[in-house]
C-alpha positions in Angstrom: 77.4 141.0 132.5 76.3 137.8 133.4 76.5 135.9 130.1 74.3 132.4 131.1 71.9 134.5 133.0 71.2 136.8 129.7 71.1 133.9 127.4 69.1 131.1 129.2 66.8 133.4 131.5 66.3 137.5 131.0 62.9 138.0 129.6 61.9 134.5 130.1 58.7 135.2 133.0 57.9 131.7 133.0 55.4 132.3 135.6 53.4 133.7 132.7 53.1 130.4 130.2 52.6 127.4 133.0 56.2 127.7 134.3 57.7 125.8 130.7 61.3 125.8 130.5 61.0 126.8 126.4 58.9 129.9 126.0 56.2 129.4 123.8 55.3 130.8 120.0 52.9 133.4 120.3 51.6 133.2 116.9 49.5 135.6 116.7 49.1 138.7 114.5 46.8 141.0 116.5 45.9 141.1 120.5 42.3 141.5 121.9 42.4 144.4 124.5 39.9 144.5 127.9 38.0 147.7 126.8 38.4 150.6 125.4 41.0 153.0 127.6 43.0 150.1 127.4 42.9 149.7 123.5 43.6 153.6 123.1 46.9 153.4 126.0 48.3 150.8 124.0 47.6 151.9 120.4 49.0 155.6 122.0 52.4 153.3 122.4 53.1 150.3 120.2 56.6 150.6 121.3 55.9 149.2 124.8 52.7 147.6 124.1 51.3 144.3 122.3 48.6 145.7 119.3 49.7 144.1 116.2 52.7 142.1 115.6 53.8 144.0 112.9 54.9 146.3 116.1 55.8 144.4 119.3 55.0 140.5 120.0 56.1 138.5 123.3 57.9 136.0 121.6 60.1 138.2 119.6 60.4 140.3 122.5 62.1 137.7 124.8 65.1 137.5 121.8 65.0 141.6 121.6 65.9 141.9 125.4 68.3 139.5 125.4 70.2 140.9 122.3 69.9 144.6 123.9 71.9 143.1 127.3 74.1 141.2 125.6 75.1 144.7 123.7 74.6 146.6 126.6 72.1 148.5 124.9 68.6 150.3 126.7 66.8 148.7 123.7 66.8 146.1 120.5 64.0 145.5 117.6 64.2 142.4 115.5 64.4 142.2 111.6 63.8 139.6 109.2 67.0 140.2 107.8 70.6 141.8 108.7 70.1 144.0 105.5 66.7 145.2 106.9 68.3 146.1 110.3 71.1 148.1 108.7 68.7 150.0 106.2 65.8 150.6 109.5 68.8 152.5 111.0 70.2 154.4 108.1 66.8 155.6 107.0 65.8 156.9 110.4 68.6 159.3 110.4 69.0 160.6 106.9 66.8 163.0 105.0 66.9 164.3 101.3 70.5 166.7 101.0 72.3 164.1 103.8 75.5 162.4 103.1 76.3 159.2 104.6 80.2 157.9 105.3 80.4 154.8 105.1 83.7 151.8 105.0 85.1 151.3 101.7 84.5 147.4 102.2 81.1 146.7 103.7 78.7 144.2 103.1 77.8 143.8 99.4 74.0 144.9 100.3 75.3 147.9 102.7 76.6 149.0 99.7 73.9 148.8 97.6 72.0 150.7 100.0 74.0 153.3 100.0 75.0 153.5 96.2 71.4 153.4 95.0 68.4 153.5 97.5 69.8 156.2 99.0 70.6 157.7 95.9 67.3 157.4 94.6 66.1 159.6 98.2 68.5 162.3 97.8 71.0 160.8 100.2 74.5 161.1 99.0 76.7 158.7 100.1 80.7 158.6 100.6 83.1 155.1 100.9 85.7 156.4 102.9 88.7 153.7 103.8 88.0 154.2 107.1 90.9 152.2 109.3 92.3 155.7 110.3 90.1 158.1 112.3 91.7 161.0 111.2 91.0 160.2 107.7 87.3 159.3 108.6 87.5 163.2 110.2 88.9 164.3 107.1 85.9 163.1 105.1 83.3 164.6 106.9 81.3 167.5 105.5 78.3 170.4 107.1 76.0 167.4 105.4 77.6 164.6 107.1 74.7 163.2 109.2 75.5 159.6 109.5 79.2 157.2 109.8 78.2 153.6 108.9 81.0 151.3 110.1 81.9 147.3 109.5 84.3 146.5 112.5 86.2 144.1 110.7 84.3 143.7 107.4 84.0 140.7 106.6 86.0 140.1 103.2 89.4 141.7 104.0 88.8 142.2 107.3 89.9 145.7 108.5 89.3 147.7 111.6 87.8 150.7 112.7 89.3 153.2 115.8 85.0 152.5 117.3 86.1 154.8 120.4 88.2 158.0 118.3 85.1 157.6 115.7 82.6 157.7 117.9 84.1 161.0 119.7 84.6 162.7 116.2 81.1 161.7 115.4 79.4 162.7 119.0 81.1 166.3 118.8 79.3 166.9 115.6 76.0 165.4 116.2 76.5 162.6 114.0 75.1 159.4 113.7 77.0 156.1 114.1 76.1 152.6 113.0 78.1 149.4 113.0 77.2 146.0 111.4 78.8 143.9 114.7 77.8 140.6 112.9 81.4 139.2 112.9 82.4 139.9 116.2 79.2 139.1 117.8 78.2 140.6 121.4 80.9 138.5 123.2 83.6 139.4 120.9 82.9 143.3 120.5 81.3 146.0 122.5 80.8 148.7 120.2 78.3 150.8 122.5 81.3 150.8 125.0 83.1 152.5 122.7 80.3 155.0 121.9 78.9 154.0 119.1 75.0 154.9 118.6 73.6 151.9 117.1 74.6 148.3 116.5 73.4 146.0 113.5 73.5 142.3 113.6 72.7 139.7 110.6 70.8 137.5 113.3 71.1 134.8 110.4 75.1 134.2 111.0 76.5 133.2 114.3 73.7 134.7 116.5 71.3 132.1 114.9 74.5 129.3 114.0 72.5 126.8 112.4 71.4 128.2 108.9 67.7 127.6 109.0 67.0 131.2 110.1 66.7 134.9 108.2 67.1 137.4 111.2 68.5 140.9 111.9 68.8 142.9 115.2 69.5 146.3 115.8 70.2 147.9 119.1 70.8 151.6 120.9 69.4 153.8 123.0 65.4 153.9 123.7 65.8 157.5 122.2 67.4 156.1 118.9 65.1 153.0 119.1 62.0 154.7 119.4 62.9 156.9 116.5 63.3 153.2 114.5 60.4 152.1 115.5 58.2 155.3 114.7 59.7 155.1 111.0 61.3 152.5 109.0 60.6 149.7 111.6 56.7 150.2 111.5 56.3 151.5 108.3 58.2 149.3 106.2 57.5 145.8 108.4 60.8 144.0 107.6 59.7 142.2 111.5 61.0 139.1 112.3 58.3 136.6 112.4 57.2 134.5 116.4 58.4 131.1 115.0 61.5 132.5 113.8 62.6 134.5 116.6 61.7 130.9 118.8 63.9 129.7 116.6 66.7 132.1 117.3 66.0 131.9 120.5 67.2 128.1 120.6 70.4 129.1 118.3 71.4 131.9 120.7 71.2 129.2 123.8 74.5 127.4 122.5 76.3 130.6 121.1 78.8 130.7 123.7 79.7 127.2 123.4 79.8 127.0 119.4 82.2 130.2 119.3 84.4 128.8 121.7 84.9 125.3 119.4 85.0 127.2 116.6 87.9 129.7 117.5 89.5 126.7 118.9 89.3 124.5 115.2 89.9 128.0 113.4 93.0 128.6 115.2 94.4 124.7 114.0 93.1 125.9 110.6 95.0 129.1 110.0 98.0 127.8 111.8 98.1 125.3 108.9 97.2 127.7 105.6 99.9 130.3 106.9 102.8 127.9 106.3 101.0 126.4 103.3 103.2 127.4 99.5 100.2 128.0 98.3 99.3 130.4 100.4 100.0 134.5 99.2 98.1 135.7 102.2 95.9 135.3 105.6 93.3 138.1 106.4 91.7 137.3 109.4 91.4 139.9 112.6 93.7 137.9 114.7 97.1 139.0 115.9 99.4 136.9 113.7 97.3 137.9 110.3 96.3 141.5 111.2 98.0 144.9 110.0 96.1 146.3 113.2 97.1 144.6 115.9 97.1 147.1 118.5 93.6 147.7 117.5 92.5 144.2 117.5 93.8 143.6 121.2 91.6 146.7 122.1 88.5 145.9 120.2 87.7 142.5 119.7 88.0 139.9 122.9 88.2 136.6 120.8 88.3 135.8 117.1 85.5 133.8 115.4 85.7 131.2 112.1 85.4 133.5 109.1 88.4 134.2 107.1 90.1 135.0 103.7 93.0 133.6 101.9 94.8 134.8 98.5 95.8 131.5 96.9 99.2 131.9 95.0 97.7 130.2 91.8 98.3 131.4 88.2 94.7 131.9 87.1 90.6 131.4 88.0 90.4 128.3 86.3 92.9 126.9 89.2 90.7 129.1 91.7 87.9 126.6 90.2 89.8 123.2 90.6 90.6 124.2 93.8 87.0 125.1 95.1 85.9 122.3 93.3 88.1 119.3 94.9 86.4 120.5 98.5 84.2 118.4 100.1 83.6 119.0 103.4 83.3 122.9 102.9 80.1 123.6 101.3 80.4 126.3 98.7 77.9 129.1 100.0 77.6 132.4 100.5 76.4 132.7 104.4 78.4 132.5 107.1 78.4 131.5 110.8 76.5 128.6 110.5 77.7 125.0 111.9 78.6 123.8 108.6 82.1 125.1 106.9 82.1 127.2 103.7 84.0 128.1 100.9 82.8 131.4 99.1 85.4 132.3 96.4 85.0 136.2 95.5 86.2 135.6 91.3 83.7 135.5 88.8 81.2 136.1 91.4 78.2 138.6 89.3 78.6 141.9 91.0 80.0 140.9 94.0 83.4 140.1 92.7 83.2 143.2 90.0 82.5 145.5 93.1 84.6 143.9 95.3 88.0 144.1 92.4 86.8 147.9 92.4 87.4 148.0 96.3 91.0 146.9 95.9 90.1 142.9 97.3 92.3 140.4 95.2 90.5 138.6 92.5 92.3 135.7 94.5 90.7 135.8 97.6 88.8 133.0 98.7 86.9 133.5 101.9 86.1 130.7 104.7 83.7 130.0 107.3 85.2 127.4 109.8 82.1 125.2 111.1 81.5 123.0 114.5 83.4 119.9 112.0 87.3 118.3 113.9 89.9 120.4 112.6 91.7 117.4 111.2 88.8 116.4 108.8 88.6 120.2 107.6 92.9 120.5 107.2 92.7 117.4 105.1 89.5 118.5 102.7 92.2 121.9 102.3 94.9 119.0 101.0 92.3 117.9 98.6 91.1 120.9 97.2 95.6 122.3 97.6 96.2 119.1 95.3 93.6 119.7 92.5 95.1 123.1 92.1 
């Protein structure tokens, strides 16, 4: 794969817009056709052809190819949100009387989906603690028609086995979906592994600079044209021209930010692991994983987002401690260039949810930004002392 040539030139026919080194924004919602034949073809197939942007656009498109190289995917279609990229590819593949599997730990709104709008269809769904395949197996019934995994999640960040899953999955005929919105392309190749579609919250590192809602999701042109003919047309969660231009621009400097970024996270953790405040480090790297093996098979490079337990004796000192930060923003995004603090206690739902899942009510997750390490160690020291 060759990385630069993906980011800063596939898609990009600048032949076609006056040879301009930025693509333009097509901002347009509909597209004149030369007669009628020609309006009927491309009406006949929205997937390949530019009707109404609700369906396909240029500008958007340029992002979407990218995205679908990067993941070494056939296709992509972008959302205007990771939630609505996650929910387009669960909803193409369940019906009524399905059951869904899906990690114990995902994303607050993955689980929503699957605790409530799919409820309310007829979907059952299933949390399965899915860092063994064998228990993932185990769970699997005759109405098991889709696995939706979070490889690592992005609280506590465990692992799943992508490639034993994927096999268990492929030999029934089921459905596989992962949110890879940690890891990123460059860190994880989940279609490698076998997995039949890929979710991204567009928003986090893909984007970087926390001015943009955007989700992807990637697969096959089978599985993609099966999005697109359902929840992706129907429902219109699209990302908008302007938006994807602007992701476009964030996804020029995404090899460059998550290399400072591992570098200043790496300083980070170093420091917090030998702190006495410190109960615990979750973060999928070798030195704070329980799954080592599988992060040296999965994941080529960790990224800024992290969680610590802070050995404190109640919220209120949780509080004092968030409180005394001042170069970490208190947020609950990630991936951006800014550092945040998101602490999970007293947190409405999220932290109730969460306490059910088995996270510590102490956990207080990170998102290291593009500031020196030294200025972000030092803001830690503030907010260690108010404790």
């Amino acid at each position: 794969m060759d990385l630069s040539w993906i980011i800063n030139h596939l898609g990009e026919e600048r032949d076609r817009y006056f040879d301009a080194v930025i693509p333009p924004i097509v901002q347009s919602a509909i597209f004149a056709h030369p007669d009628i034949a020609t309006m009927r073809a491309r009406l006949a197939d929205e997937f390949n052809a530019h009707v109404y942007t609700r369906g396909q656009n240029p500008t958007v498109e340029i992002v979407a190819k990218k995205l679908a190289a990067l993941e070494g995917a056939e296709r992509a279609l972008m959302f205007g949100s990771g939630a609505a990229a996650v929910a387009a590819g669960m909803l193409a593949n369940v019906r009524a009387g399905d059951e869904v599997l899906c990690v114990e730990k995902p994303y607050f709104w993955t689980g929503q989906l699957v605790r409530k709008l799919l409820a309310q269809c007829g979907v059952r769904g299933v949390f399965v603690d899915a860092r063994e395949a064998a228990d993932v197996e185990a769970a699997i019934t005759p109405a098991t028609r889709l696995i939706v995994l979070e490889s690592p999640n992005s609280l506590t960040f465990e692992q799943q086995e992508l490639s034993a899953i994927a096999h268990i999955a492929k030999a029934r005929g089921i459905v596989t979906l992962i949110d890879n919105s940690y890891a990123t392309p460059l860190g994880q190749s989940p279609i490698a592994h076998g997995i039949d579609l890929v979710a991204h919250s567009a928003t986090k590192y893909l984007n970087g600079h926390s001015d943009v809602l955007a989700g992807a999701l990637c697969g096959s042109e089978v599985m993609m044209r099966k999005v697109f003919d359902g929840p992706y047309m129907t429902l219109g969660a699209i990302l908008s021209p302007f938006d994807a231009w602007l992701l476009l621009r964030g996804l020029r400097t995404l090899p460059v930010r998550l290399e400072r970024i591992a570098a200043t996270t790496t300083m980070v953790l170093a420091h917090l692991a030998r702190h006495q405040r410190v109960r615990r480090v979750y973060a999928p790297v070798t030195a704070h994983t329980t799954q080592p093996d599988l992060t040296a098979s999965q994941i080529h490079h960790a990224n800024g987002l992290f969680s610590i337990e802070l050995d404190v004796p109640d919220i209120a000192a949780i509080d004092r401690f968030c409180n005394a930060l001042k170069r970490f923003l208190m947020a609950a995004s990630w991936g951006g260039f800014e550092s945040l603090v998101f602490p999970i206690a007293g947190v409405r739902d999220w932290g109730s949810l969460s306490a059910a899942a088995g996270v510590p009510v102490n956990l207080i997750r990170f998102s290291i930004g593009l500031e020196a390490p030294e200025v972000l160690i030092a803001d830690l020291e503030r907010g260690f002392a108010a404790i």
